[in-house]
Biotite code that builds the C-alpha atoms (Angstrom):
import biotite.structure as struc

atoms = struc.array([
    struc.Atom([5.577, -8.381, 3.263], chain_id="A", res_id=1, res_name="UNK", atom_name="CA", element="C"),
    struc.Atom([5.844, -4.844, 5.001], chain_id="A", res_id=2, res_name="UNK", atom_name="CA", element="C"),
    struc.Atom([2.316, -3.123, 5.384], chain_id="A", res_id=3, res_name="UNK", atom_name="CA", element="C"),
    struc.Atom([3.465, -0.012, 7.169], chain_id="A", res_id=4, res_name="UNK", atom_name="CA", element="C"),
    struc.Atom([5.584, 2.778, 6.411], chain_id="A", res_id=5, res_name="UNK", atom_name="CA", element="C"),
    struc.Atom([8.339, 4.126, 7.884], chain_id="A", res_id=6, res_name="UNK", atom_name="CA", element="C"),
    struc.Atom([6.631, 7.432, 7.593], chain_id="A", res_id=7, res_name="UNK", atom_name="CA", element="C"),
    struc.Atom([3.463, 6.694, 9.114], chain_id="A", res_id=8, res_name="UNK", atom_name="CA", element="C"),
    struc.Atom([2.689, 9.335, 10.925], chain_id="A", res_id=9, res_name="UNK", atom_name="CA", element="C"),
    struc.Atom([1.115, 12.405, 10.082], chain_id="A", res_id=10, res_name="UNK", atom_name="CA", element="C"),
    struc.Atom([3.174, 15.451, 8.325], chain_id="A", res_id=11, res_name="UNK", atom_name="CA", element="C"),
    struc.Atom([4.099, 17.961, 10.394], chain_id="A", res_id=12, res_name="UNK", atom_name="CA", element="C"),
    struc.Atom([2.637, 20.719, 8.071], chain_id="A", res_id=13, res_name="UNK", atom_name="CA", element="C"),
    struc.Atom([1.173, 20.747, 4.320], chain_id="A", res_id=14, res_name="UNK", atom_name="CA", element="C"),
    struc.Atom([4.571, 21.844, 2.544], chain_id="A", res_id=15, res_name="UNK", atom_name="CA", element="C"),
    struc.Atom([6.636, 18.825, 4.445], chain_id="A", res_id=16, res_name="UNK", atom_name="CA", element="C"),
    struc.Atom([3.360, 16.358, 3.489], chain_id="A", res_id=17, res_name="UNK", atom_name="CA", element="C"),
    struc.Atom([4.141, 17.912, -0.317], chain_id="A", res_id=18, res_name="UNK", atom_name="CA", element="C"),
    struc.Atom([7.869, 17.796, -0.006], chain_id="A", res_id=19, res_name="UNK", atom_name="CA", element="C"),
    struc.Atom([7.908, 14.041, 0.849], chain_id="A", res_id=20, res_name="UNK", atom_name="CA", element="C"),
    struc.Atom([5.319, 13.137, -1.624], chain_id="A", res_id=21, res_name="UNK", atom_name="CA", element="C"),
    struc.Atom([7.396, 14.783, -4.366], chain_id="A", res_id=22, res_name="UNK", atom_name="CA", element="C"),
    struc.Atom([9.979, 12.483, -3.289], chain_id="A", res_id=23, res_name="UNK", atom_name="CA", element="C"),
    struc.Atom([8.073, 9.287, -2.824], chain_id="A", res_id=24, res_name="UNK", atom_name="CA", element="C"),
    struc.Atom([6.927, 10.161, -6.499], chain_id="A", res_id=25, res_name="UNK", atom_name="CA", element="C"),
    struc.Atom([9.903, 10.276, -7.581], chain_id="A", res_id=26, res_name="UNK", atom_name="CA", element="C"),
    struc.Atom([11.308, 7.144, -6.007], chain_id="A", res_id=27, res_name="UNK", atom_name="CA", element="C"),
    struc.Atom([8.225, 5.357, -7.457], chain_id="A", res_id=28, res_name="UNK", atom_name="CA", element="C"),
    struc.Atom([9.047, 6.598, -10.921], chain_id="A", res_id=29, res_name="UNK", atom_name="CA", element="C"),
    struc.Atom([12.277, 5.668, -10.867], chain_id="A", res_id=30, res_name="UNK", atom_name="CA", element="C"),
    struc.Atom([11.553, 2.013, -11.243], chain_id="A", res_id=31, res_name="UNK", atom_name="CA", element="C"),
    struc.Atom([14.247, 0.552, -8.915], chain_id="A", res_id=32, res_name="UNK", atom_name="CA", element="C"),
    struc.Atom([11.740, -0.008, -5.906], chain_id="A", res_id=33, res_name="UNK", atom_name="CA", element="C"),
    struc.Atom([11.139, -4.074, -5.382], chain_id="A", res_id=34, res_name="UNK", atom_name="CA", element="C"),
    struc.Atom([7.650, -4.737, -5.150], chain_id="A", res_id=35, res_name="UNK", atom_name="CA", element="C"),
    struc.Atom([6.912, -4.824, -1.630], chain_id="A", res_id=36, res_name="UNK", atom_name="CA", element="C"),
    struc.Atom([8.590, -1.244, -1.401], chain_id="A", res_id=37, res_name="UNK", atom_name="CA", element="C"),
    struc.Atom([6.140, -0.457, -4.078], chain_id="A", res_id=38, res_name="UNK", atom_name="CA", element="C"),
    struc.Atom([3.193, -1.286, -2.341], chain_id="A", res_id=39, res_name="UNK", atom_name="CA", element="C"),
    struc.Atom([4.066, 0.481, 0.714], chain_id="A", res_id=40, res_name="UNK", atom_name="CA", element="C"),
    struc.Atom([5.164, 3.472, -1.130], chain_id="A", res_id=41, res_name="UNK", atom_name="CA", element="C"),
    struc.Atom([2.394, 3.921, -2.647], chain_id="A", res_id=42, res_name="UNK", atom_name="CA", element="C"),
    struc.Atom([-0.047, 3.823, 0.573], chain_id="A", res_id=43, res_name="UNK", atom_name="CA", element="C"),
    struc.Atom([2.252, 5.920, 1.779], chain_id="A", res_id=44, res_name="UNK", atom_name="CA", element="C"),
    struc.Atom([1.350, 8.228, -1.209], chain_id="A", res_id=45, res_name="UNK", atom_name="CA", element="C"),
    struc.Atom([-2.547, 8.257, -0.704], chain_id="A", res_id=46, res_name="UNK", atom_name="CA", element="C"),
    struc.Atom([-1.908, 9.092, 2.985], chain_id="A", res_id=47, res_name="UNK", atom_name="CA", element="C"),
    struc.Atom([-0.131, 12.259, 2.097], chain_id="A", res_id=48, res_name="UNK", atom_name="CA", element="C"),
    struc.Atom([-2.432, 13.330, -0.946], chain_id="A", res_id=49, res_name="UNK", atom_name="CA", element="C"),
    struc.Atom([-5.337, 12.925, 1.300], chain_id="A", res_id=50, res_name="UNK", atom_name="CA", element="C"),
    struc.Atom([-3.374, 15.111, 3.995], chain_id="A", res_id=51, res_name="UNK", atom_name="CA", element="C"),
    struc.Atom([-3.039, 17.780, 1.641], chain_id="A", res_id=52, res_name="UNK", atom_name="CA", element="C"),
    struc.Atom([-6.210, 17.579, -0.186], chain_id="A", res_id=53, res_name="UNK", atom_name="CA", element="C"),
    struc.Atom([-7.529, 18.100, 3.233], chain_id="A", res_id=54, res_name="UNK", atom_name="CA", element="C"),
    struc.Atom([-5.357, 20.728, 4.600], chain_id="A", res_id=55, res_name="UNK", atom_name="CA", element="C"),
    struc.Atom([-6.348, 22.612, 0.946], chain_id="A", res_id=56, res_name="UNK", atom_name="CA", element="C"),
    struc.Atom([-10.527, 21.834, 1.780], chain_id="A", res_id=57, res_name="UNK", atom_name="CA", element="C"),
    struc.Atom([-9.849, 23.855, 5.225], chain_id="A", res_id=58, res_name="UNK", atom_name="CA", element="C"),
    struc.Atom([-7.687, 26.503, 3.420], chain_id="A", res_id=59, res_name="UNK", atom_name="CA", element="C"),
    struc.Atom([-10.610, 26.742, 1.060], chain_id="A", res_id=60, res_name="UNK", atom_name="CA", element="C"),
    struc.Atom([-13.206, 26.665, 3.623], chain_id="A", res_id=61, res_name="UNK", atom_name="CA", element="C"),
    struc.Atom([-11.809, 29.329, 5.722], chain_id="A", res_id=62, res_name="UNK", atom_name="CA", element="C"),
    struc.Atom([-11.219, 31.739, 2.409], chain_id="A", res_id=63, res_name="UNK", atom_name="CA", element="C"),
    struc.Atom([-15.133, 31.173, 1.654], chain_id="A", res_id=64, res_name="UNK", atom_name="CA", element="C"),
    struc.Atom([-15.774, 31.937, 5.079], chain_id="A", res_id=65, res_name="UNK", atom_name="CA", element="C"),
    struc.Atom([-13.830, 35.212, 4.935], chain_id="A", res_id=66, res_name="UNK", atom_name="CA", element="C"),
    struc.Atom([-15.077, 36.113, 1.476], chain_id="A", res_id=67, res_name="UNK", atom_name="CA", element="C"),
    struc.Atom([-18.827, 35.705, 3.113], chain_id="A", res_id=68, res_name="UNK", atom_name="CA", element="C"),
    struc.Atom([-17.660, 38.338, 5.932], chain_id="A", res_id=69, res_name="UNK", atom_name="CA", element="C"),
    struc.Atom([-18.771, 35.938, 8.288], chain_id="A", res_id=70, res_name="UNK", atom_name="CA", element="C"),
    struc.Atom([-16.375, 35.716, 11.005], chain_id="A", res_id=71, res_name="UNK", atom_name="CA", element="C"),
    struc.Atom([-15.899, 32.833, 12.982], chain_id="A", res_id=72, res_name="UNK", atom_name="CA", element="C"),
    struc.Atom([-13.044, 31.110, 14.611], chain_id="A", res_id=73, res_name="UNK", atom_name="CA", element="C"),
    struc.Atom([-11.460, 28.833, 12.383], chain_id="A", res_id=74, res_name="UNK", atom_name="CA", element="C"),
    struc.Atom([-9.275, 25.470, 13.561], chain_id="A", res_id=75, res_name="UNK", atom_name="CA", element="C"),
    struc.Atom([-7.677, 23.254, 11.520], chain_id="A", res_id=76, res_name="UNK", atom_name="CA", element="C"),
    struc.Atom([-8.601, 19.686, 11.573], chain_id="A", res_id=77, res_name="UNK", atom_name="CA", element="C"),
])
């Protein structure tokens, strides 16, 4: 049984992480994955909603940051 994903890695930016969990979504709904393909899918899933969650909590951050007028230098994680 296949553990990894194809798409492993990290998105390149949080409307490509969005774009491919759209389609993974999709592909899941469809019903015509075999199980193993489910499975993986599906990690694959978490990965990316926890990539954009996170990409929203700095997007957030920052705006609280700004709305404070405290200015500091902001990176993203």
């Amino acid at each position: 049984m296949a553990t990894a994903s194809k798409h492993s890695s990290a998105p390149a930016s949080f409307e490509a992480a969005l774009q491919e969990l759209e389609q993974l979504v999709a592909r899941l709904e469809s019903g015509e994955l075999p199980l193993a393909q489910l499975l993986t899918q599906y990690q694959r899933g978490a990965e990316l909603l926890t990539f954009c969650r996170d990409r929203l909590e700095a997007v957030e951050n920052q705006v609280k940051v700004l709305d404070g007028t405290t200015f500091k230098t902001w990176t993203p994680e």
